[in-house]
VEXMIMI-327526 format. One record per residue (C-alpha): x, y, z. Coordinates in steps of 0.05 Angstrom, whole numbers, plus 5000, padded with zeros to 4 digits. Layout:
% residues N
XYZ...
This chain:
% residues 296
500050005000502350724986500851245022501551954979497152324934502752534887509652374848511553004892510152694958514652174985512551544982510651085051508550435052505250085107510549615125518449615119521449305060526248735066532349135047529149695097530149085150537049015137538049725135536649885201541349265235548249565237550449815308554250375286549250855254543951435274538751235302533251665332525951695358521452315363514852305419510152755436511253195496506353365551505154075512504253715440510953915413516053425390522053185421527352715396531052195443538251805404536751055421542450675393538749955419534450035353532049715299526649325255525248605262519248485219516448865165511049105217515349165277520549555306523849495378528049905416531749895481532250315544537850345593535150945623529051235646528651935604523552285577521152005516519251355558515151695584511852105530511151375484506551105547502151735545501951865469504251215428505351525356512651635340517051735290523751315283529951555234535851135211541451525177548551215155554851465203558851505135557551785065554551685022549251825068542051395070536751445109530251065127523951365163518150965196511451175230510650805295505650565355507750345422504449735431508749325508514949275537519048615560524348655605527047975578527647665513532747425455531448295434534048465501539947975492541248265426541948935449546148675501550848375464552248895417558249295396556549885447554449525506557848885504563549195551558849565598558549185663554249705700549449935643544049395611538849485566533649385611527649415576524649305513519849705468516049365415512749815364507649695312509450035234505150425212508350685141515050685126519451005072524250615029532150795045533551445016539651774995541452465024545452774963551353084984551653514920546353794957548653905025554154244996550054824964546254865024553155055063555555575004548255815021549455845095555856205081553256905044545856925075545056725145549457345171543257685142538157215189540857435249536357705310536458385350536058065413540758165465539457505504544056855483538756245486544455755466549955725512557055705484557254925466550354925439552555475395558455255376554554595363549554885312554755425278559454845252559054735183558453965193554053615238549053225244542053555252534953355246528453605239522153315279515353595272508753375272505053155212497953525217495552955170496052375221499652705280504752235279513252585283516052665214523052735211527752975163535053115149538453805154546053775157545854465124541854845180545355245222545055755270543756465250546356725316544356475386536856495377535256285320535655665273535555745189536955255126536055455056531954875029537754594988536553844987529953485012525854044987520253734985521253475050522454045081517254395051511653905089513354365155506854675167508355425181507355635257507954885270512954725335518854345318525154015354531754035317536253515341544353735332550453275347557253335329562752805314564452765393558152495404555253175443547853345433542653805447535053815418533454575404525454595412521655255379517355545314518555405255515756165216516155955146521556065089524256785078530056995051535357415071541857695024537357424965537456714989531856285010531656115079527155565137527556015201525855645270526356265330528655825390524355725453526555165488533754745489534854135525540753745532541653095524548652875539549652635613551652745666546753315678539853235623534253585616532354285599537154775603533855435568529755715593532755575670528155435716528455815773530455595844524655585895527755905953527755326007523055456063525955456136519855756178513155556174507855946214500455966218
């Protein structure tokens, strides 16, 4: 079954192919799922212990107890993303339910036994979630002819994207993070059409300055151009060290700026992901001064 009104549209199918299967198996890849969070916005979690193991079912491990294991209880749909560690870059993406967990198995044992946890003696895969496909693409290629223009692109416009505002939402690493010209960085929004996380590719965004996100629309157009406008969306960034943060916020449409056409996301929220300390780290909460007296 296809799922698509148009040659313009990419194509899903209801279940993963069999070279989609094999596609997703290697240890050493990217590998992420988006949830929902508590407001409706998307948030995207890197879950290594992942991968297909039926054309209708996908199953990934936890070793910790974060927040999209939470989320997946409360809100099942998902979106999962695949993407090659080397190029030529490919990538596979797959609409999911939650459907149980296991905290034993021959999945667990797999996960266990991989190439990044077979030396931990203190961290296990402990549990198991199974998810139900619901549409899948085939594996795609990310052109790097494309990704390249999208960085020339970067280079003379998105001095021109810049904001007026005095405040610096990402802290030094996050910038530093967003501003390199090579890194890893993902789009997750939700698709009005079903509500489920879409994900897409975006090596070639970058930050504009410390508030705000832009791409030029240089490879995945069509892609990209799903977005709604106004729509939240969580932009997950690593870099070849491993470090990441998701940067949550809107996404305001295209515009362009020094002639050249531009996504624009003005940042909101950023949390980090990278132990030891997770969570949300823009905007700071603020400390509750501790109480000491108590009268009546």
């Amino acid at each position: 079954m296809k799922i698509g009104k148009d040659k313009n549209k990419v194509k899903w199918s209801s279940e993963i192919s069999e070279d989609g299967i094999e596609f997703t198996q290697p240890d050493i890849m990217l590998k992420l799922i988006s949830t929902i969070d508590d407001r409706g916005w998307p948030h995207v979690t890197l879950i290594s212990s992942n991968r297909a193991i039926s054309k209708n079912k996908i199953v990934w491990g936890a070793f910790t107890e974060g927040s999209s294991k939470k989320y997946v209880k409360k809100r099942p749909k998902q979106g999962i993303f695949y993407m090659t560690a080397a190029m030529p870059f490919k990538f596979l993406q797959a609409k999911v339910n939650f459907d149980h967990t296991t905290k034993e198995g021959k999945d667990l044992e797999h996960f266990n036994q991989t190439q990044l946890m077979r030396y931990f003696t203190y961290v296990r895969t402990h549990t198991a979630y199974y998810n139900d496909v619901v549409a899948a693409t085939p594996v795609r290629n990310l052109p790097l002819f494309g990704i390249v223009k999208g960085i020339i692109k970067d280079l003379i416009g998105k001095g021109g994207a810049k904001t007026k505002l005095d405040e610096k939402r990402l802290n030094v690493i996050g910038h530093k993070l967003f501003a390199a010209l090579i890194a890893v960085r993902v789009i997750s929004y939700i698709d009005p059409t079903d509500g489920y996380p879409t994900m897409v590719p975006a090596i070639q965004l970058q930050a504009a300055d410390h508030n705000r996100l832009v791409f030029p629309p240089s490879v995945l157009k069509k892609d990209l151009s799903q977005i709604p406008v106004d729509s939240k969306v969580a932009v997950f960034g690593m870099n070849f060290d491993f470090y990441n943060q998701v940067v949550k916020g809107t996404f305001t449409g295209f515009k362009k700026f020094r002639g050249i056409k531009f996504g624009v996301i003005e940042i909101e929220e950023i949390y980090n992901s990278t132990p030891p300390v997770t969570g949300v780290i823009y905007p700071r909460v603020k400390n509750i001064p501790k109480i000491t007296e108590f009268h009546l």
